[in-house]
C-alpha positions as CSV (number, residue, x, y, z in Angstrom):
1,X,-15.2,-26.8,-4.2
2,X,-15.0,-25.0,-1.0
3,X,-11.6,-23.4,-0.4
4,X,-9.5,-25.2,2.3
5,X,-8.6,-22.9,5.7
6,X,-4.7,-22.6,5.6
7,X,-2.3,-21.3,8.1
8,X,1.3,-19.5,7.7
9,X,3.3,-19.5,10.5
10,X,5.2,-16.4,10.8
11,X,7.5,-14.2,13.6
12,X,4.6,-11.3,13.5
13,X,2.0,-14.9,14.8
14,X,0.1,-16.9,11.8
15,X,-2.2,-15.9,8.9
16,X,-5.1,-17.2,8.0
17,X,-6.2,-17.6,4.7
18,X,-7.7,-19.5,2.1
19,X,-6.5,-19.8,-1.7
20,X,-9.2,-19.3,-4.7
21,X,-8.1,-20.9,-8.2
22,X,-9.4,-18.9,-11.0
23,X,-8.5,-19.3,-14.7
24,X,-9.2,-15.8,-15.2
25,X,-6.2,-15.2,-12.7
26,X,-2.9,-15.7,-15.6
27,X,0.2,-14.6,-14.2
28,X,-0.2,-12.8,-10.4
29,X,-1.6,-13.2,-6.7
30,X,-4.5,-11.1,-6.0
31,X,-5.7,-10.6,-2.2
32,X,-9.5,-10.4,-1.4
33,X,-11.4,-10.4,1.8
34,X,-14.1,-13.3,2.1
35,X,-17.5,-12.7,3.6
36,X,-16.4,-13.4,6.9
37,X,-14.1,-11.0,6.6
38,X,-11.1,-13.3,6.5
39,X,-8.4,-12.9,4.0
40,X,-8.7,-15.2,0.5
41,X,-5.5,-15.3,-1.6
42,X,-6.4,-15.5,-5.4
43,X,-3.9,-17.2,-8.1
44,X,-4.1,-19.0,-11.1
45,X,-5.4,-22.0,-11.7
46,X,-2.4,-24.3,-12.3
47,X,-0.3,-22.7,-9.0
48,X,0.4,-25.2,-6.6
49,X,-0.1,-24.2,-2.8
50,X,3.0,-24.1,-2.0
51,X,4.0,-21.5,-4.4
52,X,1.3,-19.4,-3.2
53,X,2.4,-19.8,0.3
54,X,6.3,-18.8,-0.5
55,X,4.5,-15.7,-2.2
56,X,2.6,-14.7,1.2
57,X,6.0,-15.7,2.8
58,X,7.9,-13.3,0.3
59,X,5.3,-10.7,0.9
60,X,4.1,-10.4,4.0
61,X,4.6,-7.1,5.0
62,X,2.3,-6.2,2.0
63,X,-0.2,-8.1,2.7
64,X,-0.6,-7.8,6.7
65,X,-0.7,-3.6,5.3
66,X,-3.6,-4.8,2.9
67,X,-5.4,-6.9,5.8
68,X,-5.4,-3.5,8.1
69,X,-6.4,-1.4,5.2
70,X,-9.7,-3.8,4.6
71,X,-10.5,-4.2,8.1
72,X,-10.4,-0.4,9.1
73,X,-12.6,0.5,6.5
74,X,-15.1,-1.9,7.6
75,X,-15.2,-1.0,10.8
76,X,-18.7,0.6,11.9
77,X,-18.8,4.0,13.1
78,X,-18.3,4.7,16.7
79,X,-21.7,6.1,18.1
80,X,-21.3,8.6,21.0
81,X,-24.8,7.8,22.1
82,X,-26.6,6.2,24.9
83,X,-26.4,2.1,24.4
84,X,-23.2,3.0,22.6
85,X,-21.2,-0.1,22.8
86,X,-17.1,1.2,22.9
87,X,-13.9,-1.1,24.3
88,X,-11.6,-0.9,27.5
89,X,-9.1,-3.4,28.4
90,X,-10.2,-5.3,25.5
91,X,-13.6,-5.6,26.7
92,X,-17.2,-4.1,25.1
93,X,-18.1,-1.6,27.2
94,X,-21.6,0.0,27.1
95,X,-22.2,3.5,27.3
96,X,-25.4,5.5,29.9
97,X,-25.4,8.3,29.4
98,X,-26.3,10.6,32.4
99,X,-27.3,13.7,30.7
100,X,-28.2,17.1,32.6
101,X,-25.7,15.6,35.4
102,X,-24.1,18.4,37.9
103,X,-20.6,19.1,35.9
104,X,-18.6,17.2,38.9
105,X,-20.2,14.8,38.5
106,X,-17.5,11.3,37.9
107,X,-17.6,8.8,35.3
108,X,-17.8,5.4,36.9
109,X,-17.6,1.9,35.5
110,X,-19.9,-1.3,36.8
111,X,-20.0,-4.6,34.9
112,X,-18.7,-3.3,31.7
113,X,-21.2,-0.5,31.6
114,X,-19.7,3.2,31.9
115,X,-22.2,5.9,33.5
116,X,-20.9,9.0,31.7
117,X,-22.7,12.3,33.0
118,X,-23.1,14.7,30.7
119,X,-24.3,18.0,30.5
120,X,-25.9,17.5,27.6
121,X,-26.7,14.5,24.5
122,X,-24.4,16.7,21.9
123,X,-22.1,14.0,20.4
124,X,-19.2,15.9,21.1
125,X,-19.7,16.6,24.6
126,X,-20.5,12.8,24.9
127,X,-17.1,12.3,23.1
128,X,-14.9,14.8,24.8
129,X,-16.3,13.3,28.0
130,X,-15.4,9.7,26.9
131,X,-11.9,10.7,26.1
132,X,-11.0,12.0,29.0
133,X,-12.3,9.7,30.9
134,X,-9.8,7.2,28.7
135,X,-7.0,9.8,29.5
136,X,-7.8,9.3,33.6
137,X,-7.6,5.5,33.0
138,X,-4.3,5.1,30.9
139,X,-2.6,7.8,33.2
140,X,-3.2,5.6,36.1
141,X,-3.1,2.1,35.0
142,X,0.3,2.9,32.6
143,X,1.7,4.3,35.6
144,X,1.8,0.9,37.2
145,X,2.4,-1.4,34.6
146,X,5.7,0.6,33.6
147,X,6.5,0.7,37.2
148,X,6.1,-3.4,37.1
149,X,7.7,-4.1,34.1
150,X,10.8,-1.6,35.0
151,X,11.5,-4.1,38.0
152,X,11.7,-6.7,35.5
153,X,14.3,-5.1,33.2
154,X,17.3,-4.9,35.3
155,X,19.3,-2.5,33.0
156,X,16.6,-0.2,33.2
157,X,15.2,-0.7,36.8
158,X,17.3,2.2,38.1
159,X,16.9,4.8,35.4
160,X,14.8,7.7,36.0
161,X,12.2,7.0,32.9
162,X,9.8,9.8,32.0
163,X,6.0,8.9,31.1
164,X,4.2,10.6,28.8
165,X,1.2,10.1,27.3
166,X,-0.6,11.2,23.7
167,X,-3.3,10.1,21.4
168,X,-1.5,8.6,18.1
169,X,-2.9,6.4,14.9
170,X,0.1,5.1,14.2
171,X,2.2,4.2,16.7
172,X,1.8,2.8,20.4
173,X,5.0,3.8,21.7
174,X,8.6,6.0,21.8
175,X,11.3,5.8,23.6
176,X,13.9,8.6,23.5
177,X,17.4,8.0,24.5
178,X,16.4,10.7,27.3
179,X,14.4,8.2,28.7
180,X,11.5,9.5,27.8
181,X,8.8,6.7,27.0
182,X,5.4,7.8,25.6
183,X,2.2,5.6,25.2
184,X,-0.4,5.6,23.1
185,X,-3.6,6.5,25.4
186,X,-5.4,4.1,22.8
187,X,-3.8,1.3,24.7
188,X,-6.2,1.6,27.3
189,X,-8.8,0.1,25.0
190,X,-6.6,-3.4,23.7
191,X,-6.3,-6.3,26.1
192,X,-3.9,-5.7,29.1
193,X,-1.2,-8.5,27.1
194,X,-0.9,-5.7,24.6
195,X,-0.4,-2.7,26.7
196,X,2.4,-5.0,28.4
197,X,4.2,-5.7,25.3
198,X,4.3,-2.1,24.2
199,X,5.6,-1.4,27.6
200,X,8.3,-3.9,27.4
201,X,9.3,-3.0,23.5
202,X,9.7,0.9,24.9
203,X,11.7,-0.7,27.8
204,X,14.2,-2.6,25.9
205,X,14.4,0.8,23.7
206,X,16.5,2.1,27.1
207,X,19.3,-0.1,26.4
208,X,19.0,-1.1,22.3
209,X,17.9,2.0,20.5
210,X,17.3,-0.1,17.0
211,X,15.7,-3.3,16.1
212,X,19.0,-5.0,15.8
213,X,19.6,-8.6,17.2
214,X,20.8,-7.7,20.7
215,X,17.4,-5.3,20.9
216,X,15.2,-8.9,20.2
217,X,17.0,-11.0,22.2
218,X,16.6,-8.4,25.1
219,X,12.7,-8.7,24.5
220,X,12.4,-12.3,24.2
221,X,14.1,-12.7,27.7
222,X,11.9,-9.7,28.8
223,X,8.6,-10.6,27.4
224,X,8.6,-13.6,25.4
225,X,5.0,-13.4,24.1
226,X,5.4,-10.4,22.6
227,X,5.2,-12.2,18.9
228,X,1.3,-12.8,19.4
229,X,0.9,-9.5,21.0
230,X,2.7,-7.8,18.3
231,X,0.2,-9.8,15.8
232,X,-2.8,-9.0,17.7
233,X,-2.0,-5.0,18.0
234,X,-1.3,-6.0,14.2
235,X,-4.9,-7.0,13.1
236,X,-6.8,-5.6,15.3
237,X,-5.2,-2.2,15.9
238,X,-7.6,0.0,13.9
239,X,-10.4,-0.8,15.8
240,X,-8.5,0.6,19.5
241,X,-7.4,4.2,17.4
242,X,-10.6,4.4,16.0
243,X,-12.3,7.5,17.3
């Protein structure tokens, strides 16, 4: 019988899943990932669902650690190459290379096609060029989107914040009590809703330095989507810090 799609509401935005019975399966929940790369929940055969859903319920910080370990190594390489196919604003964005261009020569984007002059078709120079080119991007367009969002937080609209970016795996943002917010340059390459929502988070940092209650409460009046972005960033973070 095939396995019925199920959903788990949760505050990190729902799971999907399906649940496999297999009499082989005696005592414990196994995770898998399905062939369409979705996650499948294995368990005995006599568990009813909703024991296996107070399990995922019980243990979902486990398992949302197991999805992003699946799905990062299954991501494809990233080719440095000309046709390369890389992200921006959570958008493909195909590479052409220029190669044997002047070294002044400027990147420049057109209908989600990036002309990257290089001076030559090494990979590295085609990814040092890329990068940088990332760097000019997130300096500029995380400039204005913490500008924006600081006119919305009114305890932190007149404090003299700090911006600072860096390339990170792990984490898309800081914020110091100094006021010193930095930003994953990554960020550049997830949809604008989740650049936002790490902008906010960092923001309501300013004023609640933990994740306490207060801290939550301050970023659902600030940003009150931030449960699906948080989710999104989530699932699908590996593939913007892959380099």
């Amino acid at each position: 019988m095939t396995p019925r799609p199920q959903r788990l509401d949760t505050a990190q935005g729902p799971l999907h899943f399906t649940i496999a019975h297999r009499p082989r399966i005696t005592r414990r929940m196994h995770l898998e990932i399905d062939d369409d790369g979705g996650l499948r929940v294995v368990v005995p055969q006599d568990w009813p669902d909703f024991y296996t859903r107070r399990l995922l319920r019980k243990h979902l910080d486990k398992v949302r650690r197991f999805l992003h370990r699946a799905r990062t190594r299954a991501l494809e390489p990233l080719r440095y190459a000309d046709g390369a196919i890389h992200l921006f604003r959570g958008r493909e964005m195909r590479l052409r290379i220029q190669a044997r261009s002047p070294r002044a020569s400027a990147p420049a984007l057109s209908d989600d096609t990036l002309f990257l002059p290089v001076p030559d078709t090494a990979t590295d120079r085609i990814r040092d060029k890329l990068n940088a080119w990332y760097r000019v991007q997130a300096e500029s367009l995380f400039a204005e989107r913490l500008a924006h969002w600081q006119r919305q937080a009114s305890w932190a609209s007149d404090r003299k914040l700090q911006l600072r970016l860096r390339r990170m795996r792990k984490t898309w943002g800081t914020c110091s009590s100094a006021g010193v917010i930095r930003l994953n340059t990554h960020l550049v390459k997830a949809p604008p809703a989740c650049l936002d929502y790490v902008i906010a988070h960092e923001l309501c940092h300013v004023k609640e330095m933990n994740h306490g209650p207060a801290f939550y409460a301050l970023q659902e009046r600030l940003f009150p989507d931030w449960r699906e972005q948080r989710a999104h960033l989530r699932a699908e973070g590996a593939r913007y810090t892959q380099e």
